[in-house]
N, CA, C and O atoms as CSV, one atom per row, in Angstrom:
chain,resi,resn,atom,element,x,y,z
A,1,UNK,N,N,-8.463,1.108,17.310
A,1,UNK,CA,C,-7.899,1.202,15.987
A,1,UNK,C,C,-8.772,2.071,15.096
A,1,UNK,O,O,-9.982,1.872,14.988
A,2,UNK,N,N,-8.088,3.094,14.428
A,2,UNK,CA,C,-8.698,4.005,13.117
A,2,UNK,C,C,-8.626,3.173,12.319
A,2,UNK,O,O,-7.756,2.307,12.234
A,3,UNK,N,N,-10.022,3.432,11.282
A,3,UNK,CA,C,-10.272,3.094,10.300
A,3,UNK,C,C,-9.174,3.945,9.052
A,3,UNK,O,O,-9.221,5.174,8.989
A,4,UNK,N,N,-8.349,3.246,8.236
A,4,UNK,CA,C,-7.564,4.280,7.806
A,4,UNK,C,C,-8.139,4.681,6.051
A,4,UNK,O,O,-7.944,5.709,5.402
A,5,UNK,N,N,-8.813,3.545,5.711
A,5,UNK,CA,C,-9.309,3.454,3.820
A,5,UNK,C,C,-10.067,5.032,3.505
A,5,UNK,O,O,-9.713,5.614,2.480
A,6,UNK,N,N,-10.793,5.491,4.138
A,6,UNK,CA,C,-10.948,6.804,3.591
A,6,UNK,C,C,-10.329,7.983,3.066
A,6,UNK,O,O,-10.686,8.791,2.208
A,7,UNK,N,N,-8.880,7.843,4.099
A,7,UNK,CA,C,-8.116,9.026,3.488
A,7,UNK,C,C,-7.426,9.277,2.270
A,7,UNK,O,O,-7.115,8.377,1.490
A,8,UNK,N,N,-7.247,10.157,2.141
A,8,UNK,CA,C,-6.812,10.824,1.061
A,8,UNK,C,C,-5.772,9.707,-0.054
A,8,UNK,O,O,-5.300,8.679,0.430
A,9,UNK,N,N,-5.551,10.029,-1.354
A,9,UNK,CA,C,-4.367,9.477,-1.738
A,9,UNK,C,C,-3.218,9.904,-1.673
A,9,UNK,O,O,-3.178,10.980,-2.269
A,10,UNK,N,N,-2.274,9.638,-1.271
A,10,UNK,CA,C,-0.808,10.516,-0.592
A,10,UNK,C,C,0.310,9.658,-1.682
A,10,UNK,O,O,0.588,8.478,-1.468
A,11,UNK,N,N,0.898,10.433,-2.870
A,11,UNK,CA,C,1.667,9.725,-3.196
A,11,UNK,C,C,1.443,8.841,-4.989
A,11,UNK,O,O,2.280,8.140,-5.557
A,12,UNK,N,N,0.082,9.209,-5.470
A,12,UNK,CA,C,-0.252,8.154,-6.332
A,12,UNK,C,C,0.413,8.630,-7.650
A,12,UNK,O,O,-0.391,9.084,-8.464
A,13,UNK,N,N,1.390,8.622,-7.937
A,13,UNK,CA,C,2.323,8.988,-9.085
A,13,UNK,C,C,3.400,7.885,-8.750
A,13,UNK,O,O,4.265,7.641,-9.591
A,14,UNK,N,N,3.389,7.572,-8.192
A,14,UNK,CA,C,5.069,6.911,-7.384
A,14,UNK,C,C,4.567,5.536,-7.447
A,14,UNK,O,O,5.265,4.570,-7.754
A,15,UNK,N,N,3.232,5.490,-7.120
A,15,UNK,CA,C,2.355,4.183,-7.276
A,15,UNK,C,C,2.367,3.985,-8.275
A,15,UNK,O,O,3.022,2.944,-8.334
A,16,UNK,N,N,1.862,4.461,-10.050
A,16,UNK,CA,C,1.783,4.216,-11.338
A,16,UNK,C,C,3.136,3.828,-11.550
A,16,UNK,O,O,3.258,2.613,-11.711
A,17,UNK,N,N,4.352,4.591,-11.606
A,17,UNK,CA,C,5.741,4.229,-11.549
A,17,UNK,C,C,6.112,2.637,-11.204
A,17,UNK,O,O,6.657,1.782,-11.902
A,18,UNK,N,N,5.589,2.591,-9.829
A,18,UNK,CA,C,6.408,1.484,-9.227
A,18,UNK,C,C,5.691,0.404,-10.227
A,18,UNK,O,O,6.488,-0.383,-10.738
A,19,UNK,N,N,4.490,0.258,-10.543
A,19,UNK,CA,C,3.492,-0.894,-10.914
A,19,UNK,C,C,4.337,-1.023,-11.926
A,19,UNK,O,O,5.063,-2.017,-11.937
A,20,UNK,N,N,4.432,0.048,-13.096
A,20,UNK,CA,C,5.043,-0.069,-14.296
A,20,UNK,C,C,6.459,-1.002,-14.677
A,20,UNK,O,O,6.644,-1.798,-15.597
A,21,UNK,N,N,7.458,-0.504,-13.453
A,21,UNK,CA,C,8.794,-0.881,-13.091
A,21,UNK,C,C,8.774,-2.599,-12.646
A,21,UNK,O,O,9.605,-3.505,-12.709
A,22,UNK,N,N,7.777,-2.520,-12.315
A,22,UNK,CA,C,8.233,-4.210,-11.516
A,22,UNK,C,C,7.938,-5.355,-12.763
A,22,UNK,O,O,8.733,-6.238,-13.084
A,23,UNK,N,N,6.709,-5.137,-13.330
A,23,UNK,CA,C,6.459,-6.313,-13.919
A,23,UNK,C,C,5.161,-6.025,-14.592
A,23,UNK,O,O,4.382,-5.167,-14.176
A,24,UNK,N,N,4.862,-7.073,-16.080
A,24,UNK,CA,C,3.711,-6.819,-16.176
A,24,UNK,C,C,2.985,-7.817,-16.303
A,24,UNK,O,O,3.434,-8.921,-16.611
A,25,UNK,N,N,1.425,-7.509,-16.026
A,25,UNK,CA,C,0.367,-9.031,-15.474
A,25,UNK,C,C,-0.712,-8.309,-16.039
A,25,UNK,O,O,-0.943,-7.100,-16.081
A,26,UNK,N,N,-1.496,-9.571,-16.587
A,26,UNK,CA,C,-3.252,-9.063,-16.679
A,26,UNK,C,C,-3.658,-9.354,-15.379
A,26,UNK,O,O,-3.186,-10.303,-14.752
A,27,UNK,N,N,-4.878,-8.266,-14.736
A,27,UNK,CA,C,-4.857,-7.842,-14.081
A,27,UNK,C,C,-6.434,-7.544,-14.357
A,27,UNK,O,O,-6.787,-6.805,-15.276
A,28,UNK,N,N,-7.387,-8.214,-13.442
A,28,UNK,CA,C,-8.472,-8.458,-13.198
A,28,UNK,C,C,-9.123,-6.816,-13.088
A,28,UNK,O,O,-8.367,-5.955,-12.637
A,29,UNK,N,N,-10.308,-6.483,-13.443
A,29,UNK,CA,C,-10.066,-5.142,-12.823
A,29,UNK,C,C,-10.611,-4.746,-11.016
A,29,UNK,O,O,-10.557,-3.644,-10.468
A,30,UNK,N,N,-11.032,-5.852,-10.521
A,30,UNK,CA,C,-11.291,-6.366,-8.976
A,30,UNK,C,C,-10.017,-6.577,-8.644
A,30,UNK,O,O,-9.968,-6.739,-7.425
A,31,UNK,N,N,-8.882,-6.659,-9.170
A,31,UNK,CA,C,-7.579,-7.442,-8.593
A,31,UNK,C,C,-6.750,-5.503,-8.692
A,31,UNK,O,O,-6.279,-4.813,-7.788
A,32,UNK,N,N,-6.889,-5.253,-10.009
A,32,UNK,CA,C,-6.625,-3.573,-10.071
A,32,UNK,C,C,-7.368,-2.933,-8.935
A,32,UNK,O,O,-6.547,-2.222,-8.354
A,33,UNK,N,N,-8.047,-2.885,-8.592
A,33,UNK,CA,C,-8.896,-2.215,-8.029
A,33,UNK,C,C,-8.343,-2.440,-6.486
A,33,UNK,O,O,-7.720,-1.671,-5.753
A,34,UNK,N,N,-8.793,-3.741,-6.286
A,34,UNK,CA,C,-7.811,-4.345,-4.871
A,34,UNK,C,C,-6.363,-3.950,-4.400
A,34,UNK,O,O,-6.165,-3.706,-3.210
A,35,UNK,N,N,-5.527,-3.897,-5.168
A,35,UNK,CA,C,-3.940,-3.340,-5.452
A,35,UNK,C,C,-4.012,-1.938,-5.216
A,35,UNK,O,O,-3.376,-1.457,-4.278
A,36,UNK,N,N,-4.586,-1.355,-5.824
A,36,UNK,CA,C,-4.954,0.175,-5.062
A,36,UNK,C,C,-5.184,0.172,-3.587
A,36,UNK,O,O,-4.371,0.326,-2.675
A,37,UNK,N,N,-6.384,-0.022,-3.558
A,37,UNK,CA,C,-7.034,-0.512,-1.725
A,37,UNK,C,C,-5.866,-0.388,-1.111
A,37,UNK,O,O,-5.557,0.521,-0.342
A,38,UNK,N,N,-4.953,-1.642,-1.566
A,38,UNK,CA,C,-3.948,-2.174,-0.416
A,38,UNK,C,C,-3.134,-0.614,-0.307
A,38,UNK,O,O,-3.257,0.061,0.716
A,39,UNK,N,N,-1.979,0.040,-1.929
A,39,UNK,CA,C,-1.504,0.691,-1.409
A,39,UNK,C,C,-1.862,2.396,-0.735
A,39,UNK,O,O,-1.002,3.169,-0.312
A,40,UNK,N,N,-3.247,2.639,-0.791
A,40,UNK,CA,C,-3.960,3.602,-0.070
A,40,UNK,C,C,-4.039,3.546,1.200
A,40,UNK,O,O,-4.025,4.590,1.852
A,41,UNK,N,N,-4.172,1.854,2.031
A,41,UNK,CA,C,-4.024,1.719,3.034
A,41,UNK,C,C,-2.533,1.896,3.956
A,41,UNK,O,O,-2.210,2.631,4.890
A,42,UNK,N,N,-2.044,1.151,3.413
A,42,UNK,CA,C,-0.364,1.293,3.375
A,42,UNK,C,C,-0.034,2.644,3.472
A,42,UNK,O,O,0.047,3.357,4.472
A,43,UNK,N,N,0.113,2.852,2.501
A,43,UNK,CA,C,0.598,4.831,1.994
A,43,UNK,C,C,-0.412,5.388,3.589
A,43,UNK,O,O,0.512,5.305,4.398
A,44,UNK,N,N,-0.937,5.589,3.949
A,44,UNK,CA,C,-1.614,6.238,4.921
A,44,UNK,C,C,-1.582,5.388,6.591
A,44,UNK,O,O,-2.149,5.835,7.587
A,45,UNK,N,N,-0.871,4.252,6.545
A,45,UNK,CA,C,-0.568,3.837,7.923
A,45,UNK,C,C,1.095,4.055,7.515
A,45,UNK,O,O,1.859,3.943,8.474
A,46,UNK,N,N,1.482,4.239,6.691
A,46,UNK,CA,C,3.128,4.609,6.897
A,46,UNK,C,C,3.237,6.287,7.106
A,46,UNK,O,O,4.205,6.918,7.533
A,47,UNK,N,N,1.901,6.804,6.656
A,47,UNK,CA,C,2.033,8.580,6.730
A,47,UNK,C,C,2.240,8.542,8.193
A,47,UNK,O,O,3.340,8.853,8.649
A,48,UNK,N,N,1.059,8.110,9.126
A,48,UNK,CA,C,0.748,8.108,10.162
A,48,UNK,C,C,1.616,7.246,11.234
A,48,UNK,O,O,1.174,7.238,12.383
A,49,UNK,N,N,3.111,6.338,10.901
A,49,UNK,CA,C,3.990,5.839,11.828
A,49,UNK,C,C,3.162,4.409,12.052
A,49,UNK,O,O,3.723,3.532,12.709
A,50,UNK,N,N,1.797,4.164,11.496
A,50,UNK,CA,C,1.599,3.146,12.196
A,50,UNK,C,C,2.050,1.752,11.768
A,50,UNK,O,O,2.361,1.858,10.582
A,51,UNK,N,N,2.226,0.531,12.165
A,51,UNK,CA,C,2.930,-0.545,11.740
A,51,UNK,C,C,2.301,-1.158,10.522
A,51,UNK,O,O,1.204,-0.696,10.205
A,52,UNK,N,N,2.820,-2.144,9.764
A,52,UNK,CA,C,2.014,-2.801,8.703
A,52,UNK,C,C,1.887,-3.959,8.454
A,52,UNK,O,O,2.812,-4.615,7.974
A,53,UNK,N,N,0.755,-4.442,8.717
A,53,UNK,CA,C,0.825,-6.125,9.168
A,53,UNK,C,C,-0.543,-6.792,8.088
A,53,UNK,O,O,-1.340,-6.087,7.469
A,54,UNK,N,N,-0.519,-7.888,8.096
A,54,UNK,CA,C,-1.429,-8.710,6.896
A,54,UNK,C,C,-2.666,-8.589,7.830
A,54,UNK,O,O,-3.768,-8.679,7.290
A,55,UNK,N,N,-2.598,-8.379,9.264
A,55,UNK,CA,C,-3.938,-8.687,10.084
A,55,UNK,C,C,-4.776,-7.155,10.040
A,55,UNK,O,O,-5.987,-6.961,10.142
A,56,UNK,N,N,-3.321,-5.852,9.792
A,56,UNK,CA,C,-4.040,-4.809,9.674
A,56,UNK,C,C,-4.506,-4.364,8.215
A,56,UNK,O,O,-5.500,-3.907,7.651
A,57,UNK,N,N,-3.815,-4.579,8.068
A,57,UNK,CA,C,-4.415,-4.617,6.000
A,57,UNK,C,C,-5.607,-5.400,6.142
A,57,UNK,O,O,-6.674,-4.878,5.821
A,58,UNK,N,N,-5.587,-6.430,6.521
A,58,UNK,CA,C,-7.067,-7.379,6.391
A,58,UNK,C,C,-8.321,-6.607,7.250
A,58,UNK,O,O,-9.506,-6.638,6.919
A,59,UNK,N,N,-7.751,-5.899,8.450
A,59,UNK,CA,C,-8.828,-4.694,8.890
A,59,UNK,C,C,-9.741,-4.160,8.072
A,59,UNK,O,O,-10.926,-4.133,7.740
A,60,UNK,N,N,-8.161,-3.555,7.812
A,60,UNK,CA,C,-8.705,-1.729,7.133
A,60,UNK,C,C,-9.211,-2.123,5.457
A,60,UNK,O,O,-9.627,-1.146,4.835
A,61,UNK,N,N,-9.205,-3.277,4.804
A,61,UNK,CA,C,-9.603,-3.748,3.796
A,61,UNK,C,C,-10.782,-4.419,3.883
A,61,UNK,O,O,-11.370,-4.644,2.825
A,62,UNK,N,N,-11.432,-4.922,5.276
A,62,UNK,CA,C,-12.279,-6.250,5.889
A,62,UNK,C,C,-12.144,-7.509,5.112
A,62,UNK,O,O,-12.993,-8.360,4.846
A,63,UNK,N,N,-10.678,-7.423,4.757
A,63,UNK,CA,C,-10.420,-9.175,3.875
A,63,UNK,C,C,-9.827,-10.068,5.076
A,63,UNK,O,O,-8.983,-9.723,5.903
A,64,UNK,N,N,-10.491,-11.313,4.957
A,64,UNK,CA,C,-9.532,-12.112,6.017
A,64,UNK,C,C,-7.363,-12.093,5.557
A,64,UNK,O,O,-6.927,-12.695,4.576
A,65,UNK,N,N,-6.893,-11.680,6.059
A,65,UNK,CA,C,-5.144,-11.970,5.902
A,65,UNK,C,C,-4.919,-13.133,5.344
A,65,UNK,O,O,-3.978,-13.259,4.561
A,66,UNK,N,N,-5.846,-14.297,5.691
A,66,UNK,CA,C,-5.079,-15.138,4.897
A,66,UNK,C,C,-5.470,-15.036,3.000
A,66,UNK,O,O,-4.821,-15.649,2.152
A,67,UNK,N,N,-6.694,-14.090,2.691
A,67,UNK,CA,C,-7.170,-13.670,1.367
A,67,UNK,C,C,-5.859,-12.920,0.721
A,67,UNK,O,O,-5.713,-12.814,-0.497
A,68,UNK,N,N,-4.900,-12.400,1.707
A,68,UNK,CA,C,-4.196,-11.202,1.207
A,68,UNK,C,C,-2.438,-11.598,0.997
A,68,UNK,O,O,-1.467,-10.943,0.616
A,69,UNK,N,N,-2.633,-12.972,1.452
A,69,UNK,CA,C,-1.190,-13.651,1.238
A,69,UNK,C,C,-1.006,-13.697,-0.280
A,69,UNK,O,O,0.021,-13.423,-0.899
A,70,UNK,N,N,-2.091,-14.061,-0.729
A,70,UNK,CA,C,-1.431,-14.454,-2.337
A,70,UNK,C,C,-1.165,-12.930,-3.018
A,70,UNK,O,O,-1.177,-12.896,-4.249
A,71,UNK,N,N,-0.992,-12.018,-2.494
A,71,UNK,CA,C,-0.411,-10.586,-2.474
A,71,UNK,C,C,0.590,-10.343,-1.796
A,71,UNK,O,O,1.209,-9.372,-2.230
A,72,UNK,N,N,0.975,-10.757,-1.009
A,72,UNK,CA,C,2.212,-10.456,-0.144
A,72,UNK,C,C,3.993,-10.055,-1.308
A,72,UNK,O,O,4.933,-9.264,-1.227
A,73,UNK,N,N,3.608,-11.048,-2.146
A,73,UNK,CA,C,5.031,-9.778,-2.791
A,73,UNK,C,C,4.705,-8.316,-3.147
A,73,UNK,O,O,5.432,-7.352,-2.903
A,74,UNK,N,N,3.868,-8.298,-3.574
A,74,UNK,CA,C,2.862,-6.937,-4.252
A,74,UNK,C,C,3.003,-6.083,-2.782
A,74,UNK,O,O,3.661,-5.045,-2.846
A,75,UNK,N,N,2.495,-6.413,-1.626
A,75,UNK,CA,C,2.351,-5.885,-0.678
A,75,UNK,C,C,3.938,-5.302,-0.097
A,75,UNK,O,O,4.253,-4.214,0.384
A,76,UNK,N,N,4.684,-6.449,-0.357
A,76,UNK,CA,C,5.950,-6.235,0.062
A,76,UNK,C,C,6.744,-4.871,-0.408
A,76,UNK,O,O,7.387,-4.033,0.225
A,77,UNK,N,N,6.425,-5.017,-1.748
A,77,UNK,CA,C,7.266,-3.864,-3.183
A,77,UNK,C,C,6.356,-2.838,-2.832
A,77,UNK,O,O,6.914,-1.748,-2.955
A,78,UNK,N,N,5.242,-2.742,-2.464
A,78,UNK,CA,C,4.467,-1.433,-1.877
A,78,UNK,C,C,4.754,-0.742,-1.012
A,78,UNK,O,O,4.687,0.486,-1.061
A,79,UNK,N,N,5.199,-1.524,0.121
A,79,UNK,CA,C,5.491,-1.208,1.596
A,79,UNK,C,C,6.875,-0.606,1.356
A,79,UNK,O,O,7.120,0.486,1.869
A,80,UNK,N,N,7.601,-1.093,0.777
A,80,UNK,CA,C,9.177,-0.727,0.666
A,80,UNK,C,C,8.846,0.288,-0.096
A,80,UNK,O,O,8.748,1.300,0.599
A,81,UNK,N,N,8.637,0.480,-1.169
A,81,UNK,CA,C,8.238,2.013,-1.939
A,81,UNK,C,C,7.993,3.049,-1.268
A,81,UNK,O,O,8.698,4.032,-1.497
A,82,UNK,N,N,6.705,3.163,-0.030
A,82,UNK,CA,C,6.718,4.333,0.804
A,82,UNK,C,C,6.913,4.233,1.586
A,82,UNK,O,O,6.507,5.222,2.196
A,83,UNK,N,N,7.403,3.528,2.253
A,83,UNK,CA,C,8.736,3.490,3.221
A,83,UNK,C,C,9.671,4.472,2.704
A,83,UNK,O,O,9.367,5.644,2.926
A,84,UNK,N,N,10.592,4.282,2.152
A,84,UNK,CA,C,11.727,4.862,0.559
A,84,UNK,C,C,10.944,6.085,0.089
A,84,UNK,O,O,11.890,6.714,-0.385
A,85,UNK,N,N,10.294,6.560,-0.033
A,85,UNK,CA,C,9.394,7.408,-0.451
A,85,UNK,C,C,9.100,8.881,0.702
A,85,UNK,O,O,9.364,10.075,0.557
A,86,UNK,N,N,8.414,8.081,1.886
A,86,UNK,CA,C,8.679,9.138,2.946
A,86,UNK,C,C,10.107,9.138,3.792
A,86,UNK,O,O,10.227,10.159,4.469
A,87,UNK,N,N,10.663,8.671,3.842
A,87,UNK,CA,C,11.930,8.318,4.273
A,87,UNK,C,C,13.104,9.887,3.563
A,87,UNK,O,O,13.863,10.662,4.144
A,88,UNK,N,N,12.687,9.729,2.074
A,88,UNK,CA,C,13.366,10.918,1.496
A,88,UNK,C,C,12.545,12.137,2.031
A,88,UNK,O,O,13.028,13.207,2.402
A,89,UNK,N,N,11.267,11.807,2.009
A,89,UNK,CA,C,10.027,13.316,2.316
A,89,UNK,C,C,11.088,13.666,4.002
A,89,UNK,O,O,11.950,14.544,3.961
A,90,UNK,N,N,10.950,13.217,4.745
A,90,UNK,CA,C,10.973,13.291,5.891
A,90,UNK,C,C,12.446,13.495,5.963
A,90,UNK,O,O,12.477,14.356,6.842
A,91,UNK,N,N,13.908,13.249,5.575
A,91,UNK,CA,C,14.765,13.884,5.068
A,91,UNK,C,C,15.044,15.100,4.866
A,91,UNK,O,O,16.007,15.702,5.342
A,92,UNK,N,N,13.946,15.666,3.914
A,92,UNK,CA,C,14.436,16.822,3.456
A,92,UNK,C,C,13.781,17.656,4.021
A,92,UNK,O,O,13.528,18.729,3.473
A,93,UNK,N,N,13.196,17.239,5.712
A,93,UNK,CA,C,12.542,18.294,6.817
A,93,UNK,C,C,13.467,18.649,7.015
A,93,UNK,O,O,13.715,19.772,6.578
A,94,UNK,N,N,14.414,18.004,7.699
A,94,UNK,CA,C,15.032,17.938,8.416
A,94,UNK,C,C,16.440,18.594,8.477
A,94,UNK,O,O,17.153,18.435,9.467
């Protein structure tokens, strides 16, 4: 398994958007900060085809999965975003 947290940010406009759109929360700036993490990781195992699971997020983050449940809607509305996101990119290869 690649380490995926280093790469690049792919996408972070669509990220400010979505945060804005869903809801609003105070927001720790360790919890801000964390919420990024996740969708940098995400955004870059969906660039790359690879699957997205709470055990690989907890990897590529080194948080235990069960730390990352009380995120799982957050994670959810992330995942579906660039999903939906490259889904159109990859579309208009084609």
């Amino acid at each position: 398994m690649q380490n995926l947290t280093p790469k690049r940010l792919i996408g972070c406009a669509l990220l400010i958007d979505m945060i804005l759109e869903e809801y609003y929360e105070d927001l720790s700036d360790d919890e801000a900060n964390l919420i990024l993490d996740i969708y940098h990781v995400i955004d870059a195992l969906v660039y790359n085809n690879e699957p997205v699971s709470l055990v690989r997020l907890g990897f590529e983050l080194d948080i235990k999965p069960q730390e990352l449940s009380d995120y799982l809607p957050t994670i959810v509305t992330i995942l579906n975003k660039v999903e939906e996101e490259y889904a159109e990119v990859r579309q208009g290869y084609h």
